[in-house]
N, C-alpha and C positions, 0 to 999 in steps of 0.2 A: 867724272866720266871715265876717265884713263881708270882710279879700280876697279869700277865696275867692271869695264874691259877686262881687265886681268882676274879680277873672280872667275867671269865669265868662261873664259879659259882655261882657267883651274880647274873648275870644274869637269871640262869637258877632257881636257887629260886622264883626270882621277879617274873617269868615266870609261873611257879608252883602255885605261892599265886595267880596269878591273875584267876588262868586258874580255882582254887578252888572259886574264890569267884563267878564267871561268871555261876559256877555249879549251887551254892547255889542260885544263886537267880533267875534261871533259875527253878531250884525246887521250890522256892515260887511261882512263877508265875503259873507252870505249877499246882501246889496242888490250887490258888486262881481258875485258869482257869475251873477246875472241880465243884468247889462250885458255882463260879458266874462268869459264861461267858462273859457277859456284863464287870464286872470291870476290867477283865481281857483285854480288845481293849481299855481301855484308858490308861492302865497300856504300853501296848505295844504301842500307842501311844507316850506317853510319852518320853519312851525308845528309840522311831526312834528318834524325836526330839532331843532328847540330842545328840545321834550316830552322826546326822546331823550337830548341830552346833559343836562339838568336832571336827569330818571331817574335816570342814569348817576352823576353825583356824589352825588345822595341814599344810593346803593346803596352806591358808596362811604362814602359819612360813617357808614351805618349799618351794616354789616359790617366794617370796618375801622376809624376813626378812633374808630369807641366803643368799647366793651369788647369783646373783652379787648385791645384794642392800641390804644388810649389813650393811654396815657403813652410808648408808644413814635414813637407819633406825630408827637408834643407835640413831644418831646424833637431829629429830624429838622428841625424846626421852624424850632428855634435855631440852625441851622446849614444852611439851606438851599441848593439847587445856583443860582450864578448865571444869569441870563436867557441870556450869553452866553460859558457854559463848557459843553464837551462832558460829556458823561455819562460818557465813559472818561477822558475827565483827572481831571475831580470825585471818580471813583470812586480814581483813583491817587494823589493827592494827600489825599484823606482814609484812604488805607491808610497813606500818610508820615507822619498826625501832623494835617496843616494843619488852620487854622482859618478856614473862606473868611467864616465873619461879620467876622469881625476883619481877613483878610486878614494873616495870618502864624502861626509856628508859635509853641506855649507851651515853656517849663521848666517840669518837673515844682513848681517853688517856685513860680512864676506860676498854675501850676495852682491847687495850692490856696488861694491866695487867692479863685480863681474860686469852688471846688470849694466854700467853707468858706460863701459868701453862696448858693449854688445850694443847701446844704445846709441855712443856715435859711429859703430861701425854700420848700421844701419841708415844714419844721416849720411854718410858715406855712400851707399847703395843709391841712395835717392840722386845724389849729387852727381852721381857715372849717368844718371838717366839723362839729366841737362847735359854734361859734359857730350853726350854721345847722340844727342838731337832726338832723344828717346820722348820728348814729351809731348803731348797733344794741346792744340791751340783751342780757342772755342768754338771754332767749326769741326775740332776732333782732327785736325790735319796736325802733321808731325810738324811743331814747332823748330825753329834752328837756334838752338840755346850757346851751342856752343861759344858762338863769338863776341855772346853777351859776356860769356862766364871768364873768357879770357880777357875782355875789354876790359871790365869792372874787377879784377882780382876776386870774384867770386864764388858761387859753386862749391864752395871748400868749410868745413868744420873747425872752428878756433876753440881751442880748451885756454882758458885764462884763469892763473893761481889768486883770484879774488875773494876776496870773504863778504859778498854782495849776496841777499837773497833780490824774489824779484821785484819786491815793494822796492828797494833802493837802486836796483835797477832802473825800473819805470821814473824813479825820480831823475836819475843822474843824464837818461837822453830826451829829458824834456824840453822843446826849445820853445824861443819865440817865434812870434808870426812872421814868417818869410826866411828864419833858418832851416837847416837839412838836417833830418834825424841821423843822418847818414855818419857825419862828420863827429857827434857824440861816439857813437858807434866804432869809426875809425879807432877814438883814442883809447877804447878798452881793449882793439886788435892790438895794436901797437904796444902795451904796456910791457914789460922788461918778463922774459922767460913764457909768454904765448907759445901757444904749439898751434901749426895751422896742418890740417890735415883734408888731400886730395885725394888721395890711393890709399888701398891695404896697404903701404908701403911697412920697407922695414922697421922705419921707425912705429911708425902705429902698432905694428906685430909685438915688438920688445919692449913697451909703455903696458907697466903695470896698473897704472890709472887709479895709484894707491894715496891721490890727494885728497884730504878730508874736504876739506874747500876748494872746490873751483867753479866757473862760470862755461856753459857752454853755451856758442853761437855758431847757428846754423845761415849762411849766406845763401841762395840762389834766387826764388822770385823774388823774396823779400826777407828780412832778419829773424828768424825764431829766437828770441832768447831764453835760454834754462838759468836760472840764481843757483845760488848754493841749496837754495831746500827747495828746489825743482823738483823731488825724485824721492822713491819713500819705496821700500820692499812690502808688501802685504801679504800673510798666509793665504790659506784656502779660505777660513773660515773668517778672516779679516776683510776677503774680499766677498765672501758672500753676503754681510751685510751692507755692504754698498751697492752692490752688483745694480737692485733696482732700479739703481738712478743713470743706468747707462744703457747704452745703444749698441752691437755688436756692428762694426765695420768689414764686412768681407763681400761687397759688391763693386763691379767694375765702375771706374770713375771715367766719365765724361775727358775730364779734363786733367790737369797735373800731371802729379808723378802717384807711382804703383798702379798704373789703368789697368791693370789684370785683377780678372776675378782670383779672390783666394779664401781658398775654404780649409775648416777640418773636415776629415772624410766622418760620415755618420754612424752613429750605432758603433762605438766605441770609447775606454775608457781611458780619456788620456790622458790619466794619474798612472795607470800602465804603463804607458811610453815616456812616464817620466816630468810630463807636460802639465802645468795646469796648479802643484801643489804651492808655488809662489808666484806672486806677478809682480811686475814695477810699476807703478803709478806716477805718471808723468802731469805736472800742469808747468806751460809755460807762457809766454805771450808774445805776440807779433811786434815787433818797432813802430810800425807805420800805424795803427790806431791803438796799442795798447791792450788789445781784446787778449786777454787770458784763455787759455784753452786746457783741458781736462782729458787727457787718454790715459787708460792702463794698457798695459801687455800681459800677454803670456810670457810667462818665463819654465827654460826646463829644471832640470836640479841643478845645473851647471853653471846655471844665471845667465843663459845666451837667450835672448829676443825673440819674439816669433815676431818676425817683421810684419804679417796680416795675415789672416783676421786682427783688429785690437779693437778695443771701447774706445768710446767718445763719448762725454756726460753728453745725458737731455738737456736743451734749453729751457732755464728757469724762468717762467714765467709772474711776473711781481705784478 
């Protein structure tokens, strides 16, 4: 209650200084306006233009860079066109593959080392939404996750140097009836040189993520776990022979985490922006029943994530 209060007040400060400055220089104008008419319409000129393009990117940031093309935005971001590179080379060069952050092209194996840190910096993402009481309950009311996430050591990303895919995964937290999956679980956190990650922090920033083997577990409702061949780079044309047997992902969710609609905007080619010419392909599975799960991503030339839209396989019907 007490920040709400002090927002609240912020706010109305910020309110205040501005509404004071707006005076002030509304009296300059109006005291120039008297002395010299004339410099007073260029003055006011000026004044629209500015009004204009400030307008103008607001409308942008608010129709475009929010939802639902947010993440796609985000994602453009990471790879943006140089001050002094043409729009038609930028756009040629990022249909080749190139990576103008980096200034050169990736291998598919370079990729996913990219692919595989852009991957938990996104469990990352998901994780600030619990941490920050961001997620919706199933009446759609904002859940209060946070005090689960701090009770339980939760909410946070473990990279483990294991040489486990997920068949020997599934095998090693299998228990018996009336033990806790939980507690197999604990002992792969716990294993000697774990990395646990809550925040962008520095250490996740300066983690080259250049391990050939490791395990990734994602903690908050429940355990996602990734094995060592969790995760596979795919071309264009690698993925458009699977593409059929998936579902595109970019509607608002009920429930969880990412409840924002997220789209690519339409009638655009976004092997252009660099977007589209590799993906990573993720299958991993739940602790709690086992169930394996199938998504790809977009990936740009840089190997950084589009957090959503992604695939999700169709269920197979036997």
């Amino acid at each position: 209650m007490l920040v709400i209060i002090l927002i609240f007040i912020g706010i109305v400060l910020i309110g205040l200084i501005l509404l004071f400055c707006l005076a002030c220089v509304m009296d300059k104008v109006w005291a120039v306006a008297k002395v010299n008419p004339k410099k007073t319409k260029y003055i006011i000129s000026i004044l629209f233009i500015i009004l204009i393009i400030t307008g103008g990117f607001g409308i942008k940031k608010l129709f475009y860079e929010r939802s639902p093309y947010h993440f796609w935005y985000d994602i453009l971001k990471k790879n943006s066109i140089p001050f002094n590179i043409s729009q038609e080379e930028f756009e040629k060069k990022n249909r080749e593959g190139y990576c103008w952050r980096d200034r050169r092209y990736y291998t598919k194996k370079e990729l996913w080392h990219k692919a595989m840190k852009s991957l938990t910096e996104r469990m990352i993402f998901e994780n600030s939404l619990f941490w920050n009481d961001d997620v919706l309950d199933d009446n759609r009311m904002k859940s209060w996750t946070s005090g689960d996430c701090k009770r339980w050591n939760s909410c946070r990303v473990w990279r483990i140097p294991l040489n486990l895919n997920n068949q020997e995964l599934k095998k090693h937290i299998e228990v018996e009836e009336g033990e806790n999956y939980m507690e197999k679980i604990e002992e792969l956190i716990n294993t000697d040189k774990a990395q646990s990650y809550v925040t962008l922090d520095q250490n996740f920033i300066n983690d080259d993520f250049k391990l050939e083997n490791f395990i990734l577990i994602q903690n908050n409702s429940g355990a996602e776990i990734y094995g060592n061949n969790c995760c596979s780079i795919l071309s264009k044309s690698e993925w458009s022979i699977i593409s059929k047997n998936y579902i595109l992902n970019s509607t608002k969710s009920d429930i969880g985490t990412f409840v924002e609609e997220a789209k690519i905007p339409e009638k655009i080619n976004i092997n252009s922006w660099g977007v589209g010419n590799f993906y990573l392909s993720t299958n991993y599975f739940n602790a709690g029943d086992k169930e394996t799960l199938n998504n790809v991503f977009y990936l740009n030339n840089c190997g950084d994530v589009l957090y959503k839209p992604f695939y999700f396989e169709k269920i197979k019907f036997i």
